[in-house]
C-alpha positions as CSV (number, residue, x, y, z in Angstrom):
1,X,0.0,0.0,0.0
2,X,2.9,2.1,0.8
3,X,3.7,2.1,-3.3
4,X,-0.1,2.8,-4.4
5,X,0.2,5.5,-1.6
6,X,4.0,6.8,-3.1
7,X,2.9,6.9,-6.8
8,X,5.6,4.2,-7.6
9,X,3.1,1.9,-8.7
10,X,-0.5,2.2,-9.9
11,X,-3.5,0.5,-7.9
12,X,-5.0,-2.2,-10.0
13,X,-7.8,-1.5,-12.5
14,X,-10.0,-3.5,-10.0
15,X,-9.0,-1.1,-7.1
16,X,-6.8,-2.3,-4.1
17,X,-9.1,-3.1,-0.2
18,X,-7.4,-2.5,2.6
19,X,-9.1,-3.2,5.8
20,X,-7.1,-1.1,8.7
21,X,-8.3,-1.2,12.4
22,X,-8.2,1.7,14.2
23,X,-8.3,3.4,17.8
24,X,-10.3,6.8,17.9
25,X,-10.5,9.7,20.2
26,X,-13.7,11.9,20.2
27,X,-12.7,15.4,21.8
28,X,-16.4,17.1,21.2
29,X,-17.4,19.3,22.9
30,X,-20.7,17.5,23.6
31,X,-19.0,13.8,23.1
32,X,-15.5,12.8,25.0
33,X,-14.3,9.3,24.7
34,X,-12.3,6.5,22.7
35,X,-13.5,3.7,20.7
36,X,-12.1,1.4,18.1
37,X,-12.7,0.8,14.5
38,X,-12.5,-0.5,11.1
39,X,-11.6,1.3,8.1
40,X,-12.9,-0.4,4.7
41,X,-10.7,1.7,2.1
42,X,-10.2,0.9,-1.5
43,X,-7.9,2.5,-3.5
44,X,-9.5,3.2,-6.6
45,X,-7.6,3.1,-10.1
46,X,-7.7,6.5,-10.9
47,X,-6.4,7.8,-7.3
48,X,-9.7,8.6,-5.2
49,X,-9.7,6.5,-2.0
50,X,-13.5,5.4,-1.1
51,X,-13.9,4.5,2.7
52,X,-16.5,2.9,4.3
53,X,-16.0,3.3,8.5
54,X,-17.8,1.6,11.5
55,X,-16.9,2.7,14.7
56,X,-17.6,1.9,18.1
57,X,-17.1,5.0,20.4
58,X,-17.5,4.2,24.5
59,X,-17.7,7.8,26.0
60,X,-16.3,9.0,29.3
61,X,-19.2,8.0,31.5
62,X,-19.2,5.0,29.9
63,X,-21.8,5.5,27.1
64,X,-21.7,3.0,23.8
65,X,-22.4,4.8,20.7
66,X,-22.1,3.2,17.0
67,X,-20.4,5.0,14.1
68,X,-20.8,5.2,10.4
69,X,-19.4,6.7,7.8
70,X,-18.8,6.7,3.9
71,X,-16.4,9.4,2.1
72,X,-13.3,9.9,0.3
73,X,-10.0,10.5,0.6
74,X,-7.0,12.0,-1.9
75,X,-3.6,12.5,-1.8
76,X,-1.9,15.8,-2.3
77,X,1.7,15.2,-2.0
78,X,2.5,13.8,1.2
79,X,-1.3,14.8,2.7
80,X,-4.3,13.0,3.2
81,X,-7.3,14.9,2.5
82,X,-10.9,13.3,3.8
83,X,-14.1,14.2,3.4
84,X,-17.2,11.8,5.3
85,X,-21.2,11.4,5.6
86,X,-21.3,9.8,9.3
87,X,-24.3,8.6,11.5
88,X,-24.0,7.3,14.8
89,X,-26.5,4.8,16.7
90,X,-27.2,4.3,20.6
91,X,-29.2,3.3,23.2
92,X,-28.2,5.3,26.0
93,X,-30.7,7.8,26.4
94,X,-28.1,10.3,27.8
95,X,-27.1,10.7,23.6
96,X,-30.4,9.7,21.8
97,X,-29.9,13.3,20.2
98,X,-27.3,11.5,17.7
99,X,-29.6,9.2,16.5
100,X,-31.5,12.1,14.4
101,X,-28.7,14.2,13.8
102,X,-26.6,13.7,10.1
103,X,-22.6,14.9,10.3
104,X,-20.1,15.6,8.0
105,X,-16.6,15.3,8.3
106,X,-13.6,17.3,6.9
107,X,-9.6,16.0,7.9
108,X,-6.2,15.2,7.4
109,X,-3.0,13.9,8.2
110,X,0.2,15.7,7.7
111,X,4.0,13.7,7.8
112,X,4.8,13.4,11.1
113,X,1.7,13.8,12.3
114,X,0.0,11.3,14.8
115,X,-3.2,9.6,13.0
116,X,-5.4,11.3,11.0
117,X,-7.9,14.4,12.4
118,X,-10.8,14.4,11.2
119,X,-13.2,17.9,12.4
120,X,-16.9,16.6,12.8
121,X,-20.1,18.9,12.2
122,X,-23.6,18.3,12.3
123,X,-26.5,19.1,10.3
């Protein structure tokens, strides 16, 4: 992946999956807490990245709330550029207000940086 990433080789015509677990802090101002994932990404022929993301996020008072998202990714130079439609899902009553509420997401991740950040807004 690190060559389809580089540009020293092309992803195949068919795309290339990679299916990357993931550990996630939530630093919202209305949602605190970690969780752990799995990123579906294919890395389409033509350089888009698709993902497809389910998350589970437990909060700091010990909440369990579902993630979901779909979106895209790019490379510009060494960046990684991501854009995502998320949804989240619970039980608790203490955060049924996510279950009606649609987000969007905007990141990146810089060289050097730890993980990618992705800034989360609801609609």
């Amino acid at each position: 992946m690190d060559d389809i990433r580089s540009k020293k080789i092309a992803p195949p015509l068919q795309g290339a999956r990679v299916d990357s677990h993931v550990e996630i802090t939530f630093l919202g101002p209305k949602v605190k807490g970690t969780g752990i994932g799995v990123d579906y990404v294919n890395y389409r022929a033509d350089g888009l990245i698709e993902l497809h993301v389910h998350e589970e996020i437990t909060t700091e008072d010990g909440a369990k709330i579902a993630g979901f998202a779909t979106g895209t990714g790019h490379w510009e130079a060494d960046v990684l550029h991501v854009r995502e439609e998320i949804s989240f899902s619970t039980g608790d009553p203490r955060y049924s207000w996510l279950n009606v509420i649609h987000a969007w997401g905007r990141g990146m991740s810089k060289p050097g940086e730890n993980g990618l950040r992705i800034d989360v807004y609801s609609v």
